[in-house]
C-alpha positions as CSV (number, residue, x, y, z in Angstrom):
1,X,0.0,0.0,0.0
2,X,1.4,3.6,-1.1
3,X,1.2,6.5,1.3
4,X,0.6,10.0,0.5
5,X,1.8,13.1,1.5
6,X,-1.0,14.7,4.1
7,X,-3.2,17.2,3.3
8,X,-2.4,20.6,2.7
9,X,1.6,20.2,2.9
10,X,3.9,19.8,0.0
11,X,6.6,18.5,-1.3
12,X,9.7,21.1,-2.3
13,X,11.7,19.3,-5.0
14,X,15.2,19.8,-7.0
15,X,14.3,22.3,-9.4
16,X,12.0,24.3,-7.3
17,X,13.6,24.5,-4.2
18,X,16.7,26.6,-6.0
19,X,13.9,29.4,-6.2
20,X,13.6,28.9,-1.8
21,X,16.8,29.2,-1.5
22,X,17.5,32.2,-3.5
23,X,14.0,34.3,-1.6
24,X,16.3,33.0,1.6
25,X,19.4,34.6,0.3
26,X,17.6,37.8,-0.4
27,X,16.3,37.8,2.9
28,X,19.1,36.8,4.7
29,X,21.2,39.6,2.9
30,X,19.0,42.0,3.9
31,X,18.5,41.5,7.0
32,X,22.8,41.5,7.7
33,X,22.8,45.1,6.2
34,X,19.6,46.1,8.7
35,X,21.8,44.0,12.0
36,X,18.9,41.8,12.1
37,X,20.5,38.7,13.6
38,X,18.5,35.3,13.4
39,X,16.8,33.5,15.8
40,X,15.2,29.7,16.1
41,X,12.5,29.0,18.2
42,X,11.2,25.2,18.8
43,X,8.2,23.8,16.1
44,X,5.8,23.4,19.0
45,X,5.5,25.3,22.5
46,X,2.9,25.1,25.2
47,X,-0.6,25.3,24.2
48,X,-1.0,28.6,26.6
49,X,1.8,30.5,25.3
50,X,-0.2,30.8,21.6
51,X,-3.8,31.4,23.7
52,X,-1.9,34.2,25.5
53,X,-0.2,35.7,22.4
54,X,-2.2,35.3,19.6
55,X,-5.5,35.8,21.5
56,X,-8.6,33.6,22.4
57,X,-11.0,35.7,20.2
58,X,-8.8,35.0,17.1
59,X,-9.5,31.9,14.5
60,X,-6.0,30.6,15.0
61,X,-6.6,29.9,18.7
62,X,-10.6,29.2,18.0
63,X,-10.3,27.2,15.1
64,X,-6.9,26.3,13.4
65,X,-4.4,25.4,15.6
66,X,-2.7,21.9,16.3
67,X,-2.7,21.0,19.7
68,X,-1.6,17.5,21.4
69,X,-1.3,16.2,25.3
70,X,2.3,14.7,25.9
71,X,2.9,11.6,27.6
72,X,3.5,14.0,30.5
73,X,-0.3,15.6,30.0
74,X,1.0,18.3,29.0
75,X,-0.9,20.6,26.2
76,X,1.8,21.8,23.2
77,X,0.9,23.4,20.0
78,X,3.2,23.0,16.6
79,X,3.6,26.8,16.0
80,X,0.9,28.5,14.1
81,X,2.8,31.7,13.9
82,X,6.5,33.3,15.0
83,X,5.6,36.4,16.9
84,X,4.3,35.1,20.3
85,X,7.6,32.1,20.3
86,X,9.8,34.8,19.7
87,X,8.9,37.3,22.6
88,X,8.4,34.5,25.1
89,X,12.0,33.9,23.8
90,X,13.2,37.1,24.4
91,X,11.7,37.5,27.8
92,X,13.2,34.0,28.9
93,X,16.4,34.4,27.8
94,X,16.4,38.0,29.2
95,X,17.3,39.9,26.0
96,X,15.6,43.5,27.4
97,X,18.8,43.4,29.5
98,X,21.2,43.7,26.2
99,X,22.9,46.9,25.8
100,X,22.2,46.9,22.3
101,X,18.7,48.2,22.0
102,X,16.0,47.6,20.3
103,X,16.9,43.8,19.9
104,X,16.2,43.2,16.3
105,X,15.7,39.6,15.2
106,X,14.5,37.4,11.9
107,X,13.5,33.9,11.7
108,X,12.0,31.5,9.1
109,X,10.7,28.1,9.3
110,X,7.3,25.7,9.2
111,X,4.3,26.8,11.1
112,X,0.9,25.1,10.8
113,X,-2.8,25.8,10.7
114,X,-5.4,23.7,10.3
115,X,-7.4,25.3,7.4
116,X,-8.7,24.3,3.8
117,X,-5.8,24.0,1.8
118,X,-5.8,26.4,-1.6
119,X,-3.7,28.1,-4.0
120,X,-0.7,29.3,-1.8
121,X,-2.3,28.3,1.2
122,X,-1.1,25.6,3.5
123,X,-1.2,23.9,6.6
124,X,2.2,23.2,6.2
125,X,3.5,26.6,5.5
126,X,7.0,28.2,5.6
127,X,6.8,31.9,6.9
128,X,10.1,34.3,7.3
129,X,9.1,37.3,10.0
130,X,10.9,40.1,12.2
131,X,11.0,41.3,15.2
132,X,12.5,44.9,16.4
133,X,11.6,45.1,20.4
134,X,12.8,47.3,22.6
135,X,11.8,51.3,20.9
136,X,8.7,53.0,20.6
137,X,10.4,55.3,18.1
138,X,8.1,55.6,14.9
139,X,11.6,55.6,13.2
140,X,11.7,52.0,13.8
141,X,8.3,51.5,12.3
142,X,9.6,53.5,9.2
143,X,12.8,50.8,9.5
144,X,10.4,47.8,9.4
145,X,8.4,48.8,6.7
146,X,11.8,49.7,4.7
147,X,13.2,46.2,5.2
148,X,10.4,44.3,3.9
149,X,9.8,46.8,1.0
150,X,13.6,46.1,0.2
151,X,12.9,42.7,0.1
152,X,10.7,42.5,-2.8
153,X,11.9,45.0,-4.3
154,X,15.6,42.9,-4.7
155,X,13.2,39.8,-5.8
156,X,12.1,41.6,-8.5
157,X,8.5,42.5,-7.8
158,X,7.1,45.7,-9.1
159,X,3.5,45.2,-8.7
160,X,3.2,45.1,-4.7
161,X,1.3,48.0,-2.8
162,X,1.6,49.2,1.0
163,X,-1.2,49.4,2.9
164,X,-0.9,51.4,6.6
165,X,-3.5,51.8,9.7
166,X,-3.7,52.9,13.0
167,X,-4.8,51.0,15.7
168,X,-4.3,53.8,18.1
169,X,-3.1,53.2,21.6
170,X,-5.5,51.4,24.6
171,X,-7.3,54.7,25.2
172,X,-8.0,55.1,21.4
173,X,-8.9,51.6,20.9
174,X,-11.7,52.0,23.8
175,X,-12.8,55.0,22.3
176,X,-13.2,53.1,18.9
177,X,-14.5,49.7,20.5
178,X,-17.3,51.7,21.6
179,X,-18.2,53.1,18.6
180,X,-18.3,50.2,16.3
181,X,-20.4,48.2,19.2
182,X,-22.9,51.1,18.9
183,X,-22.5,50.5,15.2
184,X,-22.9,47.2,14.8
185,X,-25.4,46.2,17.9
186,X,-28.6,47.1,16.2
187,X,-28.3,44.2,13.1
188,X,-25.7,42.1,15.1
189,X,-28.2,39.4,14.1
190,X,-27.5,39.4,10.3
191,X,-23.9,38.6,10.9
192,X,-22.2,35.2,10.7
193,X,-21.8,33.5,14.5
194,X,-18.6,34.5,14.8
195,X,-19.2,38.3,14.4
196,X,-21.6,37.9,16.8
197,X,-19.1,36.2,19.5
198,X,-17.0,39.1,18.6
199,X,-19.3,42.3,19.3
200,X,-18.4,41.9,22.7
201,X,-15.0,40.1,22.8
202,X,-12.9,42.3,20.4
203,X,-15.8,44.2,18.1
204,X,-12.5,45.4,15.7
205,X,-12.1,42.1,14.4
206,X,-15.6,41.9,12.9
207,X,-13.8,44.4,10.3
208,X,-11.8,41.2,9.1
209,X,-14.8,38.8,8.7
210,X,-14.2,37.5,5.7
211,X,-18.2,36.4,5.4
212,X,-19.8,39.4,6.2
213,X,-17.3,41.7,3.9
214,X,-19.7,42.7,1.6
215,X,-22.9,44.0,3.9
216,X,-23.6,47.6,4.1
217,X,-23.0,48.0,7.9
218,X,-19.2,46.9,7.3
219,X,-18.8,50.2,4.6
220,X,-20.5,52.3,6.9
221,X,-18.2,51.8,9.9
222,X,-16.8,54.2,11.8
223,X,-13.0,54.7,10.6
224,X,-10.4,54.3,13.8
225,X,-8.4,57.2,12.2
226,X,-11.7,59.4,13.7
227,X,-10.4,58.0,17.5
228,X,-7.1,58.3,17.6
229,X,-5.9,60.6,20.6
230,X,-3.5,63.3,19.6
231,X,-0.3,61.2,20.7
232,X,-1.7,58.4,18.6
233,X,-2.2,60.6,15.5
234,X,0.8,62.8,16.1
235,X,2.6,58.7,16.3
236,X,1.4,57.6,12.8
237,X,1.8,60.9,11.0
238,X,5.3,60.5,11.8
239,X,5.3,57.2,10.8
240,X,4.1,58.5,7.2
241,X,6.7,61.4,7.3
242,X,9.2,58.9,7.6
243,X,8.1,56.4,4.8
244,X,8.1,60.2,2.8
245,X,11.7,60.6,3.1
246,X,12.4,57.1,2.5
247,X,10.8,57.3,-1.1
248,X,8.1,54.5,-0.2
249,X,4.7,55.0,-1.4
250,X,1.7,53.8,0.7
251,X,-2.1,53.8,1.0
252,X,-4.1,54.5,4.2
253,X,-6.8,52.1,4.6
254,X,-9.4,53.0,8.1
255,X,-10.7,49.6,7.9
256,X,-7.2,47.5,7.8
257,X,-7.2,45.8,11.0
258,X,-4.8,42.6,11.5
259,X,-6.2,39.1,12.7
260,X,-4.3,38.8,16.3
261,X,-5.4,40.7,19.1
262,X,-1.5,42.1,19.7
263,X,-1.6,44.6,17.5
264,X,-1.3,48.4,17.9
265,X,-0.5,52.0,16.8
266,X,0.7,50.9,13.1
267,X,-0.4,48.3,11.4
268,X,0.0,47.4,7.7
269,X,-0.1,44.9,4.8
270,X,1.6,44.6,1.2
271,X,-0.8,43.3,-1.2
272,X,0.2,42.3,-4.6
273,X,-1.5,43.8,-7.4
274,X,-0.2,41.5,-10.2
275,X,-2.9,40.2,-12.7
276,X,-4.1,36.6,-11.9
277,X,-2.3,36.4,-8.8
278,X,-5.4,35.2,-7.5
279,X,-8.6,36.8,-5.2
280,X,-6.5,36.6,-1.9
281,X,-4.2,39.3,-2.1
282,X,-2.2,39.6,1.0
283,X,1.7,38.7,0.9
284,X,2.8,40.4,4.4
285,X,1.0,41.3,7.0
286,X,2.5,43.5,10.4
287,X,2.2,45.6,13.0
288,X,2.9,47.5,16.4
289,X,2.5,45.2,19.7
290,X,3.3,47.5,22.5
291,X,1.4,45.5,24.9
292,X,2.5,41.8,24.3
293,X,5.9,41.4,26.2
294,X,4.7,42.1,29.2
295,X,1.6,40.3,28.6
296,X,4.3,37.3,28.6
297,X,6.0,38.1,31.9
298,X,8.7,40.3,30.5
299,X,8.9,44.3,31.5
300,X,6.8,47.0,29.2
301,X,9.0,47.2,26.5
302,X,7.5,47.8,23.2
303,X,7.9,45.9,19.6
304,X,7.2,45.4,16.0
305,X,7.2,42.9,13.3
306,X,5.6,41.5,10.1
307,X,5.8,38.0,8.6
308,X,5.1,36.5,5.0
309,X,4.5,33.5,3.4
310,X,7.2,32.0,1.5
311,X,4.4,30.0,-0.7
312,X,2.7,33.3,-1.6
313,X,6.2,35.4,-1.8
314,X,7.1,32.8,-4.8
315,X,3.7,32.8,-6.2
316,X,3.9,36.6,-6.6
317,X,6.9,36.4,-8.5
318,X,5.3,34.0,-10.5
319,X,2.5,35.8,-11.2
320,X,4.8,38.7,-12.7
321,X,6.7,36.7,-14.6
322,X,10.2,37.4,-12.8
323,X,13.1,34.7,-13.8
324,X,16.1,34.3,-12.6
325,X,19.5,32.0,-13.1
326,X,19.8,29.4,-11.2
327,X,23.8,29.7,-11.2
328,X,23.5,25.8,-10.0
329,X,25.9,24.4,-13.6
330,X,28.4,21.7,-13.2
331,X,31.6,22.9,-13.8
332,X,33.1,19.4,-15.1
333,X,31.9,16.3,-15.8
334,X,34.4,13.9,-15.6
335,X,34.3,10.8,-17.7
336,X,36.4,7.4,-17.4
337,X,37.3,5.2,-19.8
338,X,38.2,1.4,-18.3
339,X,38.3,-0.3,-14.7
340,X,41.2,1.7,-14.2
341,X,40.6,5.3,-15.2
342,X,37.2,4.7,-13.3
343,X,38.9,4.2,-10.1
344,X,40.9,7.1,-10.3
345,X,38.5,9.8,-10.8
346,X,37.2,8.9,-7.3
347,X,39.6,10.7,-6.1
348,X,39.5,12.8,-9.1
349,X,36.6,14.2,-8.4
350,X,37.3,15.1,-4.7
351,X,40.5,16.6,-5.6
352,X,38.1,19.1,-8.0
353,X,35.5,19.7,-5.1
354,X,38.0,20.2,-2.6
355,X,39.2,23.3,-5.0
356,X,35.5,24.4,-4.9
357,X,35.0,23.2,-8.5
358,X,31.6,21.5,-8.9
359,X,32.2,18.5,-10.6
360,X,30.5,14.9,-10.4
361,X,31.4,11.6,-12.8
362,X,29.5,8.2,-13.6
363,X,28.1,5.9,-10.9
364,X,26.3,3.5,-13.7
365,X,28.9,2.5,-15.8
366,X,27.6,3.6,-18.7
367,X,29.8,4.0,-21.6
368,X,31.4,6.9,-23.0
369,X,28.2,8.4,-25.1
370,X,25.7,7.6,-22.4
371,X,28.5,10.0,-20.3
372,X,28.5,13.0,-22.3
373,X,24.7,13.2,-22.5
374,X,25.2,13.2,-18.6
375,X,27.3,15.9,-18.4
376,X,24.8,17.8,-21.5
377,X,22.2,17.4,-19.3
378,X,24.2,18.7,-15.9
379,X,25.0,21.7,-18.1
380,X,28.4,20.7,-18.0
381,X,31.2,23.5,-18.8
382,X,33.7,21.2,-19.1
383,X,33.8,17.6,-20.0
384,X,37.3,15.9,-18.7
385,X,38.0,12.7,-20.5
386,X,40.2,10.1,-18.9
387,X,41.2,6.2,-20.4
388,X,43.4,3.7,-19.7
389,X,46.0,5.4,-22.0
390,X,46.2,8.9,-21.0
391,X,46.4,7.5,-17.5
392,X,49.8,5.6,-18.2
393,X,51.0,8.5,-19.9
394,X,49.9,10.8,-17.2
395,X,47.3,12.7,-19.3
396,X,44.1,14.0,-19.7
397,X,41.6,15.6,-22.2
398,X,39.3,19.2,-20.9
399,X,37.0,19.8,-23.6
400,X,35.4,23.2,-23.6
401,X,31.5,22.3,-23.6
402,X,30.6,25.8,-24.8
403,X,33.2,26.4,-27.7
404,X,34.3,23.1,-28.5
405,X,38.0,23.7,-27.9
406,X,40.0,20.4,-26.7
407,X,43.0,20.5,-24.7
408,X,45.3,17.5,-23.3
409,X,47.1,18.6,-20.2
410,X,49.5,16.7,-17.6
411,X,47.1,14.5,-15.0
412,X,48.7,16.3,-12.3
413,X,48.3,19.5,-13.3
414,X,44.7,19.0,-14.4
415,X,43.1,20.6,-10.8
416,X,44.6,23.4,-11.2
417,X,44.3,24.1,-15.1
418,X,40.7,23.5,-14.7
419,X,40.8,25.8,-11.1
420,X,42.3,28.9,-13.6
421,X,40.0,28.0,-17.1
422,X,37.2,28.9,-14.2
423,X,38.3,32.0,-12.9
424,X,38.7,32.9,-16.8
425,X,34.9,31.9,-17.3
């Protein structure tokens, strides 16, 4: 009996996981010139640490998380997002007490929700995030927003747009929470069950019902930017100034709100415009969380973040087209000739990858033709031919894939040779 991969995960093959690898360079370059440093958090963590974080109100905790009792009856979750494992990291380890402030951190790795797999959408699902905790300067904000904007701009995508709201501090969120209860309250009744769980609970999420988007009470809600206390609109206007100066466009959006209850102040998406990318348009999502490391035991230090999809970061590129060289060629492609000849390219071979030549010979002993259509399909540059009679005489044949040129050259010189016809390449 065959088994199958699980629902809603995937399988990242030669050939397409070249493409991961170079979003993770990008990212990882980036991040070095910003002094983000990396960080790794474990795949699951207790069950209360993601009710705490995250939020009860929210779907993850509600709906989509994946939770198991240890043999120690113990409840642990596998990680359905990297913000709440990261702060409960950083007040653990006591990382408020470095001198260098704010700590800045990035991470990337598998998190899981339980939800009906689509285009892009997994339960499975690799996400890259950052952290900057430890300054309540809008600058930082500004810095975030900068980072993430660099990143796909490096990647190549054009067609991505930057989408910014206020949440406003506590007192403007009360302000606002009231508001939109008296809004909504009257015709609670038409709204799916989960709006209605919500009036009460955390009446801003019922902006990000994805059911009840289209009736007329959601367009006529009161807009947060109408609450905001003066420190809370003086806060995001500076934000904007900043992003001015940077040279990064962005749209306001009033009824932006994020799906965990963390958030604060400044709160954003980037959405990708491209054609056909498909109806959910969403690649990042981020915000302010002033409240949250304190929330997990640590002192009142505030932070920021975003995180995106690495599934929907490579269908974006997709969706506009963008290639890219996969600089992944085999330099030489050494083929043998006799029981002899094929011994010593063992070493051979080494003696090339050890000089940080990327080079690979026969494991099927097929014959000489069947070779060279190895090294054609490798992409070979070179082709290095070695028989039973160039190896008595100490010789060997480099032939030039690309312009055909043959050379015979001294066996032991052959490393190096090859080591310099690279460099010239």
């Amino acid at each position: 009996m065959s088994i199958n991969i699980p629902r809603g995960t995937q399988d990242i093959l030669p050939g397409t996981v070249e493409k991961w690898q170079h979003i993770e360079k990008i990212t990882t370059e980036i991040c070095r010139n910003y002094q983000y440093k990396e960080i790794r958090t474990p795949i699951f963590e207790h069950t209360e640490l993601f009710q705490r974080g995250v939020g009860d109100t929210t779907d993850i905790v509600q709906k989509e998380m994946y939770t198991f009792t240890d043999r120690g009856d113990r409840s642990l979750t596998l990680r359905p997002e990297g913000t709440a494992a990261v702060v409960r990291s950083f007040v653990e380890n006591k990382m408020f007490g470095d001198p260098n402030q704010p700590v800045k951190l990035y991470y990337n790795g598998p998190m899981f929700r339980y939800e009906r797999p689509q285009s892009g959408r997994y339960r499975q699902f690799v996400q890259f995030g950052v952290e900057a905790i430890g300054s309540e300067d809008p600058a930082i904000d500004a810095e975030v927003l900068a980072l993430v904007m660099d990143i796909y701009k490096t990647a190549g995508l054009q067609k991505v747009e930057l989408v910014l709201n206020s949440l406003g501090d506590k007192d403007s969120r009360v302000a606002y929470r009231n508001a939109l209860i008296e809004h909504f309250q009257p015709r609670i009744g038409e709204f799916c069950e989960d709006c209605q769980s919500r009036l009460e609970k955390n009446p801003m999420r019922i902006l990000d019902c994805k059911k009840d988007r289209e009736h007329e009470l959601m367009k006529s809600a009161p807009s947060i930017l109408d609450y905001l206390n003066e420190y809370s609109r003086t806060y995001f206007e500076k934000v904007q100034s900043y992003l001015t100066a940077l040279g990064i466009d962005f749209t306001i959006d009033p009824t932006l709100v994020r799906g965990l209850d963390y958030y604060n102040h400044t709160a954003f998406e980037v959405m990708s415009r491209a054609d056909g990318f498909g109806a959910i348009t969403t690649l990042c999502g981020g915000g302010r969380y002033n409240g949250l490391v304190s929330q997990m035991g640590g002192p009142d230090v505030p932070g920021i973040g975003f995180a995106f999809s690495m599934e929907r970061f490579l269908a974006a590129m997709e969706a506009e087209g963008i290639a890219w060289e996969d600089d992944n060629r085999l330099d030489c492609y050494v083929v043998s000739l006799g029981e002899e000849a094929k011994d010593y390219t063992v070493k051979l071979v080494h003696d090339l990858r050890t000089a940080g030549i990327k080079a690979e010979r026969d494991y099927q002993n097929r014959k000489m033709k069947a070779q060279f259509k190895a090294a054609d399909r490798l992409q070979a540059r070179f082709v290095a031919i070695l028989g039973e009679d160039e190896l008595k005489e100490n010789k060997i044949n480099i032939k030039d894939m690309e312009t055909g040129e043959q050379q015979e050259i001294a066996l032991d010189q052959f490393v190096e040779t090859l080591r310099k016809k690279m460099e010239e390449k």
